[in-house]
PDB file of N, CA, C and O in Angstrom, chain B, residues numbered from 101:
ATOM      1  N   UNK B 101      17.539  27.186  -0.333  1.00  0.00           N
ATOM      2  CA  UNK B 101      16.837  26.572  -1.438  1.00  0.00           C
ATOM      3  C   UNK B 101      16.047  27.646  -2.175  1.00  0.00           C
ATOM      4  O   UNK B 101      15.431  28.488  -1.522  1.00  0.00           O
ATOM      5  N   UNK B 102      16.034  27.656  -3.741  1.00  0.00           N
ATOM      6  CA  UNK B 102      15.466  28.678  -4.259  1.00  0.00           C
ATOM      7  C   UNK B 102      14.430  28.021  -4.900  1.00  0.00           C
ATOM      8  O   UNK B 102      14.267  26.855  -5.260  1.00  0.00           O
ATOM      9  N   UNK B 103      13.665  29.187  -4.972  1.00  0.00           N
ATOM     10  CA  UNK B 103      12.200  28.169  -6.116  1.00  0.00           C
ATOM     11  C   UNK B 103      12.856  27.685  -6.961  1.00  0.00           C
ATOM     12  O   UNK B 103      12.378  26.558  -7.095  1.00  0.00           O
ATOM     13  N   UNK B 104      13.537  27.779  -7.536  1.00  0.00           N
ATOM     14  CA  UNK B 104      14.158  26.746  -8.929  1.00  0.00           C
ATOM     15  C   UNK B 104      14.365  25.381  -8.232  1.00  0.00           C
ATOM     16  O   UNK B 104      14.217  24.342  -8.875  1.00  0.00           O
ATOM     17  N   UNK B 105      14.593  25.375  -7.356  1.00  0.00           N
ATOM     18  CA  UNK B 105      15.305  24.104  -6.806  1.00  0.00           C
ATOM     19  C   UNK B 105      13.914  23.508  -6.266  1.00  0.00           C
ATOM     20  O   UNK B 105      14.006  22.281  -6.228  1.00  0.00           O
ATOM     21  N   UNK B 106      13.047  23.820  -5.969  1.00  0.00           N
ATOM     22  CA  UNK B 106      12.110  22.930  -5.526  1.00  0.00           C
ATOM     23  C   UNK B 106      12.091  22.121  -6.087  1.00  0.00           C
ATOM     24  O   UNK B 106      12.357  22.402  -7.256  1.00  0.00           O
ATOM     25  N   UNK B 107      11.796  20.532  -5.835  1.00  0.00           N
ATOM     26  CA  UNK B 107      11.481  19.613  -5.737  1.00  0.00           C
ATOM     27  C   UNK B 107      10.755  18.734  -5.182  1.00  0.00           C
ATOM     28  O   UNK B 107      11.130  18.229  -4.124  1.00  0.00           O
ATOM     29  N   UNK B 108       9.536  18.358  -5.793  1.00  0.00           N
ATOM     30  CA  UNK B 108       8.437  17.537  -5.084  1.00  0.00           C
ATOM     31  C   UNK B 108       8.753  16.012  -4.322  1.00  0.00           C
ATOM     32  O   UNK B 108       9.477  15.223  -4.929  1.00  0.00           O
ATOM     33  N   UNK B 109       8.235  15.656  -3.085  1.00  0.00           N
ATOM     34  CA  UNK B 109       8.785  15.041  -2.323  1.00  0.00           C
ATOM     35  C   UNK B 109       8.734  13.386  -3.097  1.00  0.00           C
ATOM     36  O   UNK B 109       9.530  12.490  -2.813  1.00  0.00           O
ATOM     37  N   UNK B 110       7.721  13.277  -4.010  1.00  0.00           N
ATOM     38  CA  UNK B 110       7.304  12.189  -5.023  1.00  0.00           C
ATOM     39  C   UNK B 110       8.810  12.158  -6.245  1.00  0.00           C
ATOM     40  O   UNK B 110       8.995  11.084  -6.820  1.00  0.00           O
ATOM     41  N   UNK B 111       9.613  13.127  -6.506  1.00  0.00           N
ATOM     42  CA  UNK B 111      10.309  13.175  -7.445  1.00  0.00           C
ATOM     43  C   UNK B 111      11.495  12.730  -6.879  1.00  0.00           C
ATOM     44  O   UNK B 111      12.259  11.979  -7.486  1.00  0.00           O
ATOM     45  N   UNK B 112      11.793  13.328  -5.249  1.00  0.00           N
ATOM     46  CA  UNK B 112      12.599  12.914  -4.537  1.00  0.00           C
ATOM     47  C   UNK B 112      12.902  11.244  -4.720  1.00  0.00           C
ATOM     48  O   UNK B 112      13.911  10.877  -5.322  1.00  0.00           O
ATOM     49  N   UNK B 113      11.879  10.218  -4.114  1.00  0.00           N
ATOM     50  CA  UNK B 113      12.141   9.277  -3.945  1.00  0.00           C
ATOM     51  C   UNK B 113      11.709   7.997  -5.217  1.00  0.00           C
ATOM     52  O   UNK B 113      11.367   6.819  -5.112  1.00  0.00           O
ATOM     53  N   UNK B 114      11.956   9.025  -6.545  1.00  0.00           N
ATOM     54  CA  UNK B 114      11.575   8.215  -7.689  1.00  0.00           C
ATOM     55  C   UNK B 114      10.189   7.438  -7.460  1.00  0.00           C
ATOM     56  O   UNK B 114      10.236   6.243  -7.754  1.00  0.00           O
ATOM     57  N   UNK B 115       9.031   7.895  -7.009  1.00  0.00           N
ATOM     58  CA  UNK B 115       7.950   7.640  -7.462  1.00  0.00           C
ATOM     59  C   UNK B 115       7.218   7.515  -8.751  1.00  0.00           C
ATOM     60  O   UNK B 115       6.165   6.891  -8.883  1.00  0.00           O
ATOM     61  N   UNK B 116       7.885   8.192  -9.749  1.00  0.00           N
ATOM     62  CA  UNK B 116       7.331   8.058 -11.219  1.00  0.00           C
ATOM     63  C   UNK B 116       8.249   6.107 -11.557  1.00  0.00           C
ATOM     64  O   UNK B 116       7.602   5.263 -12.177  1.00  0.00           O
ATOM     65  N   UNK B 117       9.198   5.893 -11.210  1.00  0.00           N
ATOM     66  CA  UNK B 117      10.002   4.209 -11.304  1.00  0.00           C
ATOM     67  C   UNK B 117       8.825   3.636 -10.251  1.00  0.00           C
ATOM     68  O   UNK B 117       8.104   2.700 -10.596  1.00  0.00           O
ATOM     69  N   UNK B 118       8.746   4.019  -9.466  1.00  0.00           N
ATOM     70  CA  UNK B 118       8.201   2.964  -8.684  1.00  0.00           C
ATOM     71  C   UNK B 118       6.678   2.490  -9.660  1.00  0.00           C
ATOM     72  O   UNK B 118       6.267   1.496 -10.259  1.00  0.00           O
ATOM     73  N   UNK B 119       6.278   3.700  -9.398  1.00  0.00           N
ATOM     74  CA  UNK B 119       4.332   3.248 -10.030  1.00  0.00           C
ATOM     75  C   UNK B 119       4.699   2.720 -11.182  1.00  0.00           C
ATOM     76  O   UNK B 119       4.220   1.668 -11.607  1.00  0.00           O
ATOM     77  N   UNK B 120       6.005   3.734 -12.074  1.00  0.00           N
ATOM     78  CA  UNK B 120       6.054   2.227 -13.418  1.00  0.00           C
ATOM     79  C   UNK B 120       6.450   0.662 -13.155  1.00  0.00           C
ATOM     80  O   UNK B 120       6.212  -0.205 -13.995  1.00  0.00           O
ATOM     81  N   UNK B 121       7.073   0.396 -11.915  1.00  0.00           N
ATOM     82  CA  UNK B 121       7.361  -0.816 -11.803  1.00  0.00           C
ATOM     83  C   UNK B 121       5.465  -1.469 -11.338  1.00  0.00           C
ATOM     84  O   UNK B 121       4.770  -2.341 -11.858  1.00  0.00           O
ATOM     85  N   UNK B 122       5.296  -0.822 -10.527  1.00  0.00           N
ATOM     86  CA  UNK B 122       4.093  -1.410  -9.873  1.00  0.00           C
ATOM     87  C   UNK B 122       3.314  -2.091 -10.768  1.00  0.00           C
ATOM     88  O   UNK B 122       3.051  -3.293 -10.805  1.00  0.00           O
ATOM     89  N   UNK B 123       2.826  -0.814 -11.793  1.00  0.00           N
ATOM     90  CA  UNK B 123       2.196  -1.116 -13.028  1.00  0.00           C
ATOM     91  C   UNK B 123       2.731  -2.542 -14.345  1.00  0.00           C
ATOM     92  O   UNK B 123       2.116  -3.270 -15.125  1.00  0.00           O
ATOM     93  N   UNK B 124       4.043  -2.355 -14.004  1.00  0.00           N
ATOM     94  CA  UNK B 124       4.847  -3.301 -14.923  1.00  0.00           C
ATOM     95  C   UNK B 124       4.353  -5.009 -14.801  1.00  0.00           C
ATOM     96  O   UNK B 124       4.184  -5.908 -15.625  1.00  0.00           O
ATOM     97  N   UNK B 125       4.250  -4.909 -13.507  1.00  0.00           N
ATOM     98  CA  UNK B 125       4.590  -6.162 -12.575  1.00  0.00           C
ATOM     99  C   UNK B 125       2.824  -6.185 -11.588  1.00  0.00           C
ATOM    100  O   UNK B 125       2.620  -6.324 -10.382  1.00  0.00           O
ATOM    101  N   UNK B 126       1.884  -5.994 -12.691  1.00  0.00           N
ATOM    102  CA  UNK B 126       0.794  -5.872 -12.134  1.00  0.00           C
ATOM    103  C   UNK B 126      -0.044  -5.879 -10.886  1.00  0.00           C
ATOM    104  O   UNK B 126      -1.086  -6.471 -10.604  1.00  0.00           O
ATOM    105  N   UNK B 127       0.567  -5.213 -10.359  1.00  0.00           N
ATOM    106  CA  UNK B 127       0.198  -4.799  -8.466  1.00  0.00           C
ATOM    107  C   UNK B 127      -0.735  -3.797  -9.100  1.00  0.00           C
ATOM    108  O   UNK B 127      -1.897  -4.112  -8.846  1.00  0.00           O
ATOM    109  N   UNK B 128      -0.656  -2.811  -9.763  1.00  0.00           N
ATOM    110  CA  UNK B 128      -1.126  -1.391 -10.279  1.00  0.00           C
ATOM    111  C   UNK B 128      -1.879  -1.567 -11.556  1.00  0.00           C
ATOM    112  O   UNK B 128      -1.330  -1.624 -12.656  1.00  0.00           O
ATOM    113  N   UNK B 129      -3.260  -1.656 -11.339  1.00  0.00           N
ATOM    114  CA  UNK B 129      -3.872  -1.479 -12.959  1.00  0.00           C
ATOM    115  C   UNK B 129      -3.523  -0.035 -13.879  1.00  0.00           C
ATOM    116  O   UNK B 129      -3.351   1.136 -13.538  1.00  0.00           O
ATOM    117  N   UNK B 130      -3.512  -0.664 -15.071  1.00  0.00           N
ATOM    118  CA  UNK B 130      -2.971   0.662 -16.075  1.00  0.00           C
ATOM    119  C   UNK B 130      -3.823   1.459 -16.029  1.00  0.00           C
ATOM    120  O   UNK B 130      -4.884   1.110 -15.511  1.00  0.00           O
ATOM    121  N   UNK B 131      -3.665   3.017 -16.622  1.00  0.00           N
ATOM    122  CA  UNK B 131      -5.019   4.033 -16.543  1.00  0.00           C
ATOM    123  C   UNK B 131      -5.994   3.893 -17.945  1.00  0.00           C
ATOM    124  O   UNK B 131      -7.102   4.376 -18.177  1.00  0.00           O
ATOM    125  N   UNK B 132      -5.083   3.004 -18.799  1.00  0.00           N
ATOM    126  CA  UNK B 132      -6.246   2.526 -19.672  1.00  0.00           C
ATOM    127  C   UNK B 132      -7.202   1.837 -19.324  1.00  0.00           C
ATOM    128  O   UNK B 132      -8.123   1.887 -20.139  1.00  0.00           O
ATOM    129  N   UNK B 133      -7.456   0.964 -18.118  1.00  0.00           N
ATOM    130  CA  UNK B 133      -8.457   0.074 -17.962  1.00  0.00           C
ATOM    131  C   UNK B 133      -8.970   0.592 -16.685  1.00  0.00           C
ATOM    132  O   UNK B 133      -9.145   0.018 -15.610  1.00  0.00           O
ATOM    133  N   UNK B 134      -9.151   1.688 -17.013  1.00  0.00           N
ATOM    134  CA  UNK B 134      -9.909   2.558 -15.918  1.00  0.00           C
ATOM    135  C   UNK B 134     -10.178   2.582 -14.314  1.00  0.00           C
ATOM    136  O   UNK B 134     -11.196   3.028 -13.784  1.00  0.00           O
ATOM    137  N   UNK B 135      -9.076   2.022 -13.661  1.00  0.00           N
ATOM    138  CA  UNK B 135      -8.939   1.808 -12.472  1.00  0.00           C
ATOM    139  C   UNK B 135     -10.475   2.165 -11.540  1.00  0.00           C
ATOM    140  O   UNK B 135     -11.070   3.177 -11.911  1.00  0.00           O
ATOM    141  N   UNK B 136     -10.928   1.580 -10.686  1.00  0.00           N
ATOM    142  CA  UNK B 136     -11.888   2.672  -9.160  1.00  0.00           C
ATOM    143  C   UNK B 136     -11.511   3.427  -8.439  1.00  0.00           C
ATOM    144  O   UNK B 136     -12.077   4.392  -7.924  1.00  0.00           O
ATOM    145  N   UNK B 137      -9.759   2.753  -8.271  1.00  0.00           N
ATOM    146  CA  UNK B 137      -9.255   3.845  -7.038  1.00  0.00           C
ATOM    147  C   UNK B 137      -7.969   4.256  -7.960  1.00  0.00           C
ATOM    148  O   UNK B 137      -6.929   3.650  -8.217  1.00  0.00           O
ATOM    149  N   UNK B 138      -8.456   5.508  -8.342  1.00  0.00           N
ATOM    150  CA  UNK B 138      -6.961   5.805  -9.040  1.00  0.00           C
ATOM    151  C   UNK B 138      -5.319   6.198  -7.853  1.00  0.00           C
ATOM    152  O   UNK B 138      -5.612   6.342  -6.666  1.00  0.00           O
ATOM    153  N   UNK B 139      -4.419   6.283  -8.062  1.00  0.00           N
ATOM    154  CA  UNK B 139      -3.610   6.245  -7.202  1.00  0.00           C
ATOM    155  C   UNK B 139      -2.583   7.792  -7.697  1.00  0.00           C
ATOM    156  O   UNK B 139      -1.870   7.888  -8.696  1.00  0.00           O
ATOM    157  N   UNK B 140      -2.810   8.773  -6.703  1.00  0.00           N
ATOM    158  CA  UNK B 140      -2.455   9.992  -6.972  1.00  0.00           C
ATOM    159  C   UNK B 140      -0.438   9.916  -7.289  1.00  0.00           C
ATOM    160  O   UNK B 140       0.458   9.544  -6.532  1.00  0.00           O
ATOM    161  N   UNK B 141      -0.387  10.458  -8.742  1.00  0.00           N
ATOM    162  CA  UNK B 141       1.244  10.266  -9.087  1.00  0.00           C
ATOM    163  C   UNK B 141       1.668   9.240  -9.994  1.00  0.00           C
ATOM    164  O   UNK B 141       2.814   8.972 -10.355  1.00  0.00           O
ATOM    165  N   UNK B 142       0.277   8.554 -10.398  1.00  0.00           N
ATOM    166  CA  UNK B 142       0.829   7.621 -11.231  1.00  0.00           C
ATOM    167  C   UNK B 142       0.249   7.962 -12.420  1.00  0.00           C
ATOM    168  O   UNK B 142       0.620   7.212 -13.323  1.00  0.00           O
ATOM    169  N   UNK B 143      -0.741   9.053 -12.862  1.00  0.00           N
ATOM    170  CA  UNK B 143      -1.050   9.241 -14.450  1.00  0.00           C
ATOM    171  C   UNK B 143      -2.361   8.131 -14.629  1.00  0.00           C
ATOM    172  O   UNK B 143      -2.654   7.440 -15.605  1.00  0.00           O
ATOM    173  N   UNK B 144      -2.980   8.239 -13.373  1.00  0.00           N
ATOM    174  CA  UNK B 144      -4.682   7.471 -13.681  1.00  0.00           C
ATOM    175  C   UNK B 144      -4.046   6.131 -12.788  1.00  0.00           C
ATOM    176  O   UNK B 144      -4.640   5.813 -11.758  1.00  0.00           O
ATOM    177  N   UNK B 145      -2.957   5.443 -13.166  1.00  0.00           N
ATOM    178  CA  UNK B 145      -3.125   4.105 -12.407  1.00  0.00           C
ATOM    179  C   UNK B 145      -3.713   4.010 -11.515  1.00  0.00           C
ATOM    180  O   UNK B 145      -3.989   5.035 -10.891  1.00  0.00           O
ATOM    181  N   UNK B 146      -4.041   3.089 -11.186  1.00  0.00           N
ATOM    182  CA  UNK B 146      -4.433   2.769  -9.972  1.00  0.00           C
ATOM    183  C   UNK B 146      -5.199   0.913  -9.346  1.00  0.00           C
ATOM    184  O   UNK B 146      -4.776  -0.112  -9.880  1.00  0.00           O
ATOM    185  N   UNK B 147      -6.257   0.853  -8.250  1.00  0.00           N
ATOM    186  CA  UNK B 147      -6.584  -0.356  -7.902  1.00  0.00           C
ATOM    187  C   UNK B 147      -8.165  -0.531  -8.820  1.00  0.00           C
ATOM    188  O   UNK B 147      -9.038   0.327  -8.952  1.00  0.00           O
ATOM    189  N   UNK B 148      -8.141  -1.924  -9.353  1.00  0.00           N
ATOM    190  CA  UNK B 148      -9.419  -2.535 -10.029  1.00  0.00           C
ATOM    191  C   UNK B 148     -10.530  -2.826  -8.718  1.00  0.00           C
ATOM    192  O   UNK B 148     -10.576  -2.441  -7.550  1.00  0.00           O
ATOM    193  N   UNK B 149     -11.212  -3.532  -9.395  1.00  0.00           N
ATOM    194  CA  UNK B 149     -11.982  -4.427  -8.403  1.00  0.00           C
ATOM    195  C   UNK B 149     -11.396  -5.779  -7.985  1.00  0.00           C
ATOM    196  O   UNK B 149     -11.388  -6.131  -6.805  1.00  0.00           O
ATOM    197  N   UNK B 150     -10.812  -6.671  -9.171  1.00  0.00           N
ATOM    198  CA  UNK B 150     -10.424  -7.313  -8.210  1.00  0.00           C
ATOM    199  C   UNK B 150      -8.939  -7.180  -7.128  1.00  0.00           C
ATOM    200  O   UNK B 150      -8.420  -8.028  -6.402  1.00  0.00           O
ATOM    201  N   UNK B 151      -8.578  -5.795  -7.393  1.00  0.00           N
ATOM    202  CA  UNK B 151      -7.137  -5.749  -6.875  1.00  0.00           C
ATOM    203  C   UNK B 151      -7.914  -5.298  -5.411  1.00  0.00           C
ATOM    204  O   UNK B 151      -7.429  -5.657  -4.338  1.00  0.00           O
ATOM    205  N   UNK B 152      -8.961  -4.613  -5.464  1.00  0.00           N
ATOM    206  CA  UNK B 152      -9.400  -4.004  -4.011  1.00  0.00           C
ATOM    207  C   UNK B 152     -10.144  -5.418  -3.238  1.00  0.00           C
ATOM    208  O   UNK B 152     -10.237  -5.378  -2.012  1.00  0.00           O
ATOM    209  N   UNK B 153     -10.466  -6.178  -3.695  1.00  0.00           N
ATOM    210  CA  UNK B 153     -10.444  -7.617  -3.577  1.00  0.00           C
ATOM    211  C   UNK B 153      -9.236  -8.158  -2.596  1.00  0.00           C
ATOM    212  O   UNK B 153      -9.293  -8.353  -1.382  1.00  0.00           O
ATOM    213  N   UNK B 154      -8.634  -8.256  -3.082  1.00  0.00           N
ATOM    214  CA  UNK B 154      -7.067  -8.885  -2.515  1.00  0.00           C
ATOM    215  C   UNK B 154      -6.799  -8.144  -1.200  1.00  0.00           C
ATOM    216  O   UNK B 154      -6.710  -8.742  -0.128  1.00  0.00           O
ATOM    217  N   UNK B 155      -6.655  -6.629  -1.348  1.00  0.00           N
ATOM    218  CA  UNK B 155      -6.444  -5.857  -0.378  1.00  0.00           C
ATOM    219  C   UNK B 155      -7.139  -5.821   0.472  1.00  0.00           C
ATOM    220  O   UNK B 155      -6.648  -5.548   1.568  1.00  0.00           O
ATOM    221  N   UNK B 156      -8.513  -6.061   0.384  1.00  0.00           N
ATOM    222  CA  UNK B 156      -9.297  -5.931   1.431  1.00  0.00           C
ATOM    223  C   UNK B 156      -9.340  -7.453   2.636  1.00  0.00           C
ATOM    224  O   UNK B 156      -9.467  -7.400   3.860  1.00  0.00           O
ATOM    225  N   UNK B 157      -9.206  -8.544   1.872  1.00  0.00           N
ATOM    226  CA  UNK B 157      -8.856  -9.663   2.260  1.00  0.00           C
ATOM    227  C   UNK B 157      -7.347  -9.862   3.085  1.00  0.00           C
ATOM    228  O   UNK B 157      -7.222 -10.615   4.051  1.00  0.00           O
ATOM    229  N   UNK B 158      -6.417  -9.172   2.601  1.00  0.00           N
ATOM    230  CA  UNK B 158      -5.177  -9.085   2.970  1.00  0.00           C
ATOM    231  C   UNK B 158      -5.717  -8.064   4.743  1.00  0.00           C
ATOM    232  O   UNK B 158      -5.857  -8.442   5.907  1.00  0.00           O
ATOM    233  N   UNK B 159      -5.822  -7.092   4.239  1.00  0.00           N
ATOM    234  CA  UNK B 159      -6.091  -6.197   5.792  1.00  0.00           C
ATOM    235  C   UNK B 159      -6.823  -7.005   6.562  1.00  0.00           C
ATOM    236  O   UNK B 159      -6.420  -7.113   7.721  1.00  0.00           O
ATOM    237  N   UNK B 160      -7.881  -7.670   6.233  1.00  0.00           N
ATOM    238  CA  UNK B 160      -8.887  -8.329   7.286  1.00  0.00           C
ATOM    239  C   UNK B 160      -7.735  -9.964   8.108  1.00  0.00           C
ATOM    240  O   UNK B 160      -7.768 -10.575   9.176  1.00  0.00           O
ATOM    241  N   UNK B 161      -6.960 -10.034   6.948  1.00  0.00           N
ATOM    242  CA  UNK B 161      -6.558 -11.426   7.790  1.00  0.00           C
ATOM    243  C   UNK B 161      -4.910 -11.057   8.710  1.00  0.00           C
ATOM    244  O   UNK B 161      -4.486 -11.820   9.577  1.00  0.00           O
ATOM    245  N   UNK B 162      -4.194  -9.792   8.299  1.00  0.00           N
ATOM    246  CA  UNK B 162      -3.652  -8.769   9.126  1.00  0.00           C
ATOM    247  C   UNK B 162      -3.882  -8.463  10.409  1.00  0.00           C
ATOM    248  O   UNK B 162      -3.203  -8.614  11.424  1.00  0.00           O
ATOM    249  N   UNK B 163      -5.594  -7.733  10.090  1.00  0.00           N
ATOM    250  CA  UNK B 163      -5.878  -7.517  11.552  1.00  0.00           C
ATOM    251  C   UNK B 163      -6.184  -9.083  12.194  1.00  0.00           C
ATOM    252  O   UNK B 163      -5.695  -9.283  13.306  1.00  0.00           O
ATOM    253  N   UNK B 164      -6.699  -9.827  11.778  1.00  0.00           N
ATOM    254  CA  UNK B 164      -7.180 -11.139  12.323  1.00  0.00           C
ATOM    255  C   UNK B 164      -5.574 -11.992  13.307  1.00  0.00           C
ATOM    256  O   UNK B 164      -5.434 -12.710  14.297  1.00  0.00           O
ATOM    257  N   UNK B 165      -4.962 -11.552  12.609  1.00  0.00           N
ATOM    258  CA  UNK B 165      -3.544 -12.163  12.745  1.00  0.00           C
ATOM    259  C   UNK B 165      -3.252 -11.132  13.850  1.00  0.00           C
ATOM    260  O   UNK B 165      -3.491 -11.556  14.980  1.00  0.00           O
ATOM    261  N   UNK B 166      -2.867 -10.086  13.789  1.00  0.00           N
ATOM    262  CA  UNK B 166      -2.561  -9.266  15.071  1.00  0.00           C
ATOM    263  C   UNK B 166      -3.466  -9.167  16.169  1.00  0.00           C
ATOM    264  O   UNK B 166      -2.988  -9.262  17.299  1.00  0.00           O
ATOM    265  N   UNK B 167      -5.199  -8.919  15.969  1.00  0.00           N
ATOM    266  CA  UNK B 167      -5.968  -9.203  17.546  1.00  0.00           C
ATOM    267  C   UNK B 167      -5.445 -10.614  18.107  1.00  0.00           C
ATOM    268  O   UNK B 167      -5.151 -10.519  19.299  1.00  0.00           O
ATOM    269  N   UNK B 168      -5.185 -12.307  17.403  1.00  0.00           N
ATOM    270  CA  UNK B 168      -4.422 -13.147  18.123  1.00  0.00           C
ATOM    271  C   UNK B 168      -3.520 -13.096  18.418  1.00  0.00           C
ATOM    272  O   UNK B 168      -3.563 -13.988  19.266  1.00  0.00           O
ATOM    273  N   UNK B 169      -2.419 -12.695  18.450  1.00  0.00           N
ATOM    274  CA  UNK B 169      -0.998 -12.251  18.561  1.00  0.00           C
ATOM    275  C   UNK B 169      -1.228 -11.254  19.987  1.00  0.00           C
ATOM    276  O   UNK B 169      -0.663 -11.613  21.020  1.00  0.00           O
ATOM    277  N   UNK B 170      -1.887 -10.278  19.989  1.00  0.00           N
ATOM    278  CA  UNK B 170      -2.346  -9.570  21.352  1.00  0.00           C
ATOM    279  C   UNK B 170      -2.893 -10.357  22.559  1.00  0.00           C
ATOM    280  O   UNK B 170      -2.500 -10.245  23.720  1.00  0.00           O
ATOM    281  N   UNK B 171      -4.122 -11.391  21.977  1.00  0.00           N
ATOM    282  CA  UNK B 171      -4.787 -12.160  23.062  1.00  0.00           C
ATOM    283  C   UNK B 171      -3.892 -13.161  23.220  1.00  0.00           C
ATOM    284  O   UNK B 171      -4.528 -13.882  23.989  1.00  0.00           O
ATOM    285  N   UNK B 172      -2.612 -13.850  22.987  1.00  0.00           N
ATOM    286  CA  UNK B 172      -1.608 -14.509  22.928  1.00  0.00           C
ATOM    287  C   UNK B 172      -0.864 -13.840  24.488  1.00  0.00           C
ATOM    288  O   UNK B 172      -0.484 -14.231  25.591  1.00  0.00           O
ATOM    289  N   UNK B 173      -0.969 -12.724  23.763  1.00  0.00           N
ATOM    290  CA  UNK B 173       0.338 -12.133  24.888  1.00  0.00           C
ATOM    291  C   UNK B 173      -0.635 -11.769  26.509  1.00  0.00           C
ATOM    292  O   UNK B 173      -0.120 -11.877  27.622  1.00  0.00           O
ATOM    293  N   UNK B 174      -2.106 -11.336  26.260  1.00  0.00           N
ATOM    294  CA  UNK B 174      -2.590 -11.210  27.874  1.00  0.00           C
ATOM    295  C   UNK B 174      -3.034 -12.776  28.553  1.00  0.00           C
ATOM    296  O   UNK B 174      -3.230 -13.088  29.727  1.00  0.00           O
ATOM    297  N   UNK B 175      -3.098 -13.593  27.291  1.00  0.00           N
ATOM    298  CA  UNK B 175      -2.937 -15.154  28.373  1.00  0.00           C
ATOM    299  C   UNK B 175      -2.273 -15.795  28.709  1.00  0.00           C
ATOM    300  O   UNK B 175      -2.433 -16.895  29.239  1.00  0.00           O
ATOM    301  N   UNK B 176      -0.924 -14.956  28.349  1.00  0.00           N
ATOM    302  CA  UNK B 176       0.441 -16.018  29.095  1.00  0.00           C
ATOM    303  C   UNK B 176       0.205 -15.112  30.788  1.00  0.00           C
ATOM    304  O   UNK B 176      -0.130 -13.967  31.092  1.00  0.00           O
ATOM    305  N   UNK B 177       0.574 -16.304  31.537  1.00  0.00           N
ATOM    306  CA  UNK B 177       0.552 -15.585  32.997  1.00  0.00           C
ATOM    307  C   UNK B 177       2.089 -15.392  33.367  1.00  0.00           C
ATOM    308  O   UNK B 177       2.933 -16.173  32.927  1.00  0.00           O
ATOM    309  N   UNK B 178       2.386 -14.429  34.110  1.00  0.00           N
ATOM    310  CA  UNK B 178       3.390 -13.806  34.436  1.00  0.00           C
ATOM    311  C   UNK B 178       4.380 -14.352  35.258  1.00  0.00           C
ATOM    312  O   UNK B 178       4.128 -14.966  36.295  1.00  0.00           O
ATOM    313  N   UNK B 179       5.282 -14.183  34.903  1.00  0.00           N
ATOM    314  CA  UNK B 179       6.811 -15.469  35.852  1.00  0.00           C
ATOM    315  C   UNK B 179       6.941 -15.254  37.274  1.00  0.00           C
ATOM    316  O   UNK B 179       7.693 -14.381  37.709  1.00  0.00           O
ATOM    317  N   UNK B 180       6.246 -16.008  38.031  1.00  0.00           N
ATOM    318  CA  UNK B 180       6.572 -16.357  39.339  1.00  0.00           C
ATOM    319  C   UNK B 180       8.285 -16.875  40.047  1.00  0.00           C
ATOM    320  O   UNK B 180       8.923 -17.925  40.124  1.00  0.00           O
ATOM    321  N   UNK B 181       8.456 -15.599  40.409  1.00  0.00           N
ATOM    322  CA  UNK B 181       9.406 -16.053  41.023  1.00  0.00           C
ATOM    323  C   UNK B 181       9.624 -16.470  42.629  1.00  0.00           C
ATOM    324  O   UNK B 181      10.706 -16.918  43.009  1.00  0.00           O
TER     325      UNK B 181
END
């Protein structure tokens, strides 16, 4: 591979389509409306307030959902044979 040929690992897997879809299809605030968390590769896009809203709600009921799913599995008792 020669320096000419480099290629960034973001260009590789069409990351510039993706963040435009993201953005398209409003998962991704535009960089006109000044995102909080901008999202590195997309040209400013990034998460609002209420998008960090959603996400943060989403992770909390994730983890909520997986610590039961764990305490599920140490109170089944083990097959007596």
């Amino acid at each position: 591979m020669t320096a000419d040929s480099n290629v960034g690992f973001g260009e590789l897997i069409g990351w510039n389509h993706i963040a435009a879809w993201l953005v398209d299809n409003g998962i991704l605030a535009p960089a006109a409306d000044h995102p909080l968390v901008p999202v590195p590769g997309t040209g400013g896009a990034g998460i609002d307030g209420a998008r960090i809203a959603v996400v943060v709600v989403a992770i909390i009921v994730w983890l909520l959902l997986l610590s039961d799913i764990r305490g599920r599995k140490r109170r089944i008792p083990p097959h007596q044979y």
